[in-house]
N, C-alpha and C positions, 0 to 999 in steps of 0.2 A: 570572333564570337566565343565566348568562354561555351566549353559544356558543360552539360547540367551534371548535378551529382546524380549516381546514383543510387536508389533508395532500396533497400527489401526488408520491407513491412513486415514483422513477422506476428502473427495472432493465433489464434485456438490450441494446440496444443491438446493436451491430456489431463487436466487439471478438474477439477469439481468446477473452476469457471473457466470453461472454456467457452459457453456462450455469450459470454461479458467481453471475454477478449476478443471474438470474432466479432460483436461490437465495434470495442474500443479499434483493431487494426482498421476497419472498413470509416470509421470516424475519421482519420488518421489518412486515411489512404483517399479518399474521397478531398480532405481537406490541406492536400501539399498541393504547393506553388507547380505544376506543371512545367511553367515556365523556365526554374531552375532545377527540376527537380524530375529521373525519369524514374520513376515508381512500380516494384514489383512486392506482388501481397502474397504469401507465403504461410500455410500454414504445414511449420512443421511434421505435426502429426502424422501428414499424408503426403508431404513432398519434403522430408531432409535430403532425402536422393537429390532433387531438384537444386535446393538451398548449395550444398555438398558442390555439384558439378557447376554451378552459376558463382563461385566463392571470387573469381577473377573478375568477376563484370560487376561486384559490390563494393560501393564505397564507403558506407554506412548501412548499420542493422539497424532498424526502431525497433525494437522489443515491445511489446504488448502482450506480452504471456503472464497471462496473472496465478498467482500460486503456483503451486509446484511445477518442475522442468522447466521455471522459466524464470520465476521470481526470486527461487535459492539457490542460484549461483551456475547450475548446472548447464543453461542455455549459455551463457556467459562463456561456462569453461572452455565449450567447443565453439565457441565463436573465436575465443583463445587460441586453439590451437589451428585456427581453419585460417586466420591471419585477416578473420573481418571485423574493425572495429566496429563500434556500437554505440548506442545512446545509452547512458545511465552509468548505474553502480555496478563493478565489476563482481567476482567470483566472491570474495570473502565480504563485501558489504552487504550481497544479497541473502547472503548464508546467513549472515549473522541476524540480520532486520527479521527474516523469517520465521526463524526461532524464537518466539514468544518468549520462552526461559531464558535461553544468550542473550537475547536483545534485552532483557530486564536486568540481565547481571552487567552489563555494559551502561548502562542507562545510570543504574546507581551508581556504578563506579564512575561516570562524571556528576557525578552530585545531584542528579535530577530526579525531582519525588515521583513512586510509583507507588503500588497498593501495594499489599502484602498478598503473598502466593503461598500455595502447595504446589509439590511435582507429583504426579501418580504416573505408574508405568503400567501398563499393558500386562494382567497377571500378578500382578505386585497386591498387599496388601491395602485394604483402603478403609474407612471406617465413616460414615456419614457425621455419626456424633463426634470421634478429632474433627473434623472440619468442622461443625457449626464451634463447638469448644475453643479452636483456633482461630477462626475467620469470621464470627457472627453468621445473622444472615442477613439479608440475604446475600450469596454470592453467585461469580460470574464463572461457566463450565466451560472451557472452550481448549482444543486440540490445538497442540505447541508449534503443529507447522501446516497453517491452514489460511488462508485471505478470506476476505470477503464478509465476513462473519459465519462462515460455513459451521456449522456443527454449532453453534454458542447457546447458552441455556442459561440465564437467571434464573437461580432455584430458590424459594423463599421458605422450603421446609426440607424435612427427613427426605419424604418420598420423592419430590422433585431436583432434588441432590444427587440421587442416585440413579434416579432416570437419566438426569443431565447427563453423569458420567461415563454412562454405556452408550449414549448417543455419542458425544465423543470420541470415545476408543471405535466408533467405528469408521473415523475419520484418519486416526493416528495413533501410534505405540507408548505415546504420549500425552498426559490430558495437566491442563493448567487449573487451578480451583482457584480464584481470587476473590479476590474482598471486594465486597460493592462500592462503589465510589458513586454516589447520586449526587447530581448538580448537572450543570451546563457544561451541553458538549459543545466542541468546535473542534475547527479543523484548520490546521497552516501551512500551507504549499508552499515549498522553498526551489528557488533557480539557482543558478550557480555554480562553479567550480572552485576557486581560489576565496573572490567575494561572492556572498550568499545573500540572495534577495529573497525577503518573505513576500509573499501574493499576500491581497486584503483577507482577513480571517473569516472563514466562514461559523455561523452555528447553526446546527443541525437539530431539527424539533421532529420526532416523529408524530404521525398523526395517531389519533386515540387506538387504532387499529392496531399498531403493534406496540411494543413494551418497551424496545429497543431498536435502535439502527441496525437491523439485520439485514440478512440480502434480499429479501424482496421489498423491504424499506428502501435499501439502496437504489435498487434496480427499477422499481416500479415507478415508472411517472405518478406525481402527484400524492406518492406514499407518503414522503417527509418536505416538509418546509424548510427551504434552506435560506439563511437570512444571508445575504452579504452586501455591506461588511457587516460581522457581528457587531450588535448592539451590543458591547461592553465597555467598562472604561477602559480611559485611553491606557492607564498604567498598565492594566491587565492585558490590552492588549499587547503592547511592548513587550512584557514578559514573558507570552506564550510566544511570540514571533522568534524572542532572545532563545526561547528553550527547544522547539523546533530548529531551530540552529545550530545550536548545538547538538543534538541528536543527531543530524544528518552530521557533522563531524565526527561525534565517538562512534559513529558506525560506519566511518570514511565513503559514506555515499558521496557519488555524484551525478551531477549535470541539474536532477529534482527526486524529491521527496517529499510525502505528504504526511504530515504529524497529527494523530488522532489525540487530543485532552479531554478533560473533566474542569471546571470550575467549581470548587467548591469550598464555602467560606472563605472567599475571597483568596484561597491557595490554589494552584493549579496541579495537576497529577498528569503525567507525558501515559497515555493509553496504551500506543505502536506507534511504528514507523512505516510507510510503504514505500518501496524501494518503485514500484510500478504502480501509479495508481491507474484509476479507470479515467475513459476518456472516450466514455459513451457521451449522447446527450443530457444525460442527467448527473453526468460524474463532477465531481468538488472541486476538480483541478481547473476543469478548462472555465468552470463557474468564477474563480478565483482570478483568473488569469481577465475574461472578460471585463470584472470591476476593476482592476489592473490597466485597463484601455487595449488589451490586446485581443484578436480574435483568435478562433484556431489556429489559423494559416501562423497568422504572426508569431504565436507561442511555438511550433513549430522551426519556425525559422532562427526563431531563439535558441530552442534548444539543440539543433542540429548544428548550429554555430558554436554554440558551448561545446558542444561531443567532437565537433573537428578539430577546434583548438585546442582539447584536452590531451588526444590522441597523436598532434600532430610532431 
């Protein structure tokens, strides 16, 4: 009888979402094959001790740590030096996806259309009127190493510009100002290591209640309408699925990645990339995967096959 692998879940963490990922790990940890699989749920935070002295009896990490210490590279690194592989993108793909600013400066550098930015530092000079001058309005305020939509603010005037950006900086050293890109959102989940397979395209409708897909859009059942597959044409779809693809390349992710866009006039704009998406009940990926013909379990078993063969 072959034995099972074994699993350690890792979820919560110290993050501004860490109750998304004590979610997504228990989604996760609830939804492996038992059969193949002996499964321990791990939340850093309060058992690295644990994690630390259990490093011999692991044969695979799931990561589910979303944002910081888990998403930019850092949970990676000591997984690195701890000698336990893991599911996903290593040290430098998550570092870099993270970074709103790097990840835009790598985006463009493979040719792929983004909006135009400002960088403001923490202390640094800033002026409400260069930005609308530079960027129109309205624009998008959001902290350079943040998930989830935490801190994000569409400001449509002076005063909401500047509220945005103090909300931010109280997130990060860091705040991003961008250009509004209005059109149709969607979303493309990509599997793979070597070949990269798109999941069916989602598109994401918030309800009249919020402005944007923020985190309690995200998180809240029933907040937003997810269509899948998105009602696009087929061209466009292809398109987004080709440039989701390529992003998880220029930012050498692996095993999956979830690509946020904009449709607009018929051109497409690459938003982010998440190196870890959610995989609550409500999250994009296991949605994607579902129209795809697979269930948790199955998506699961995919990915954990991808991460062994990657590693092996």
């Amino acid at each position: 009888m072959t034995s099972k692998i074994r699993i350690a879940v890792l979820a919560g963490g110290w993050s501004g979402e860490r109750e998304v990922s004590l979610k997504s790990g228990k989604a996760v940890y609830d939804a492996l094959n038992r059969d193949r699989y002996r499964v321990t749920l791990y939340d850093p935070r309060d058992d690295l001790e644990g994690l630390v002295a259990k490093r011999a009896q692991i044969d695979l990490a799931f990561i589910l740590l979303h944002g910081r210490f888990g998403e930019d590279g850092r949970i990676q690194g000591m997984l690195d030096v701890l000698r336990i592989p893991f599911v996903g993108s290593g040290v430098l793909a998550s570092a870099l996806a993270l970074n709103k600013r790097v990840a835009k400066d790598v985006f463009r550098g493979a040719g792929l259309r983004v909006a135009d930015e400002m960088i403001l530092v923490r202390g640094g000079p800033f002026s409400a009127d260069d930005v609308m001058e530079r960027l129109g309005l309205p624009v998008v305020i959001k902290p350079v190493s943040e998930g989830s939509s935490l801190g994000i603010t569409i400001a449509h005037d002076q005063e909401a510009i500047e509220e945005g950006i103090d909300k931010a900086f109280r997130y990060d050293r860091e705040v991003m100002v961008e250009a509004y890109v209005g059109g149709t959102e969607i979303t493309c989940s990509i599997l793979g290591t070597q070949v990269l397979e798109a999941l069916p395209l989602i598109e994401i409708v918030p309800t009249d209640a919020y402005a944007f897909f923020d985190y309690k859009a995200k998180y809240t059942p029933g907040a937003t309408r997810e269509v899948c597959p998105a009602p696009i044409a087929p061209r466009l779809a292809e398109q987004a699925a080709e440039i989701a693809k390529r992003a998880h390349r220029a930012l050498g992710c692996s095993v999956w990645s979830r690509s946020d866009l904009i449709i607009r006039d018929e051109s497409l704009y690459l938003l982010e990339t998440n190196t870890i998406p959610g995989m609550t009940e409500t999250s994009l990926f296991p949605q994607a995967a579902r129209a795809a013909g697979m269930s948790l379990s199955d998506l699961l078993d995919r990915m954990i096959s991808l991460s062994l063969e990657a590693c092996a």
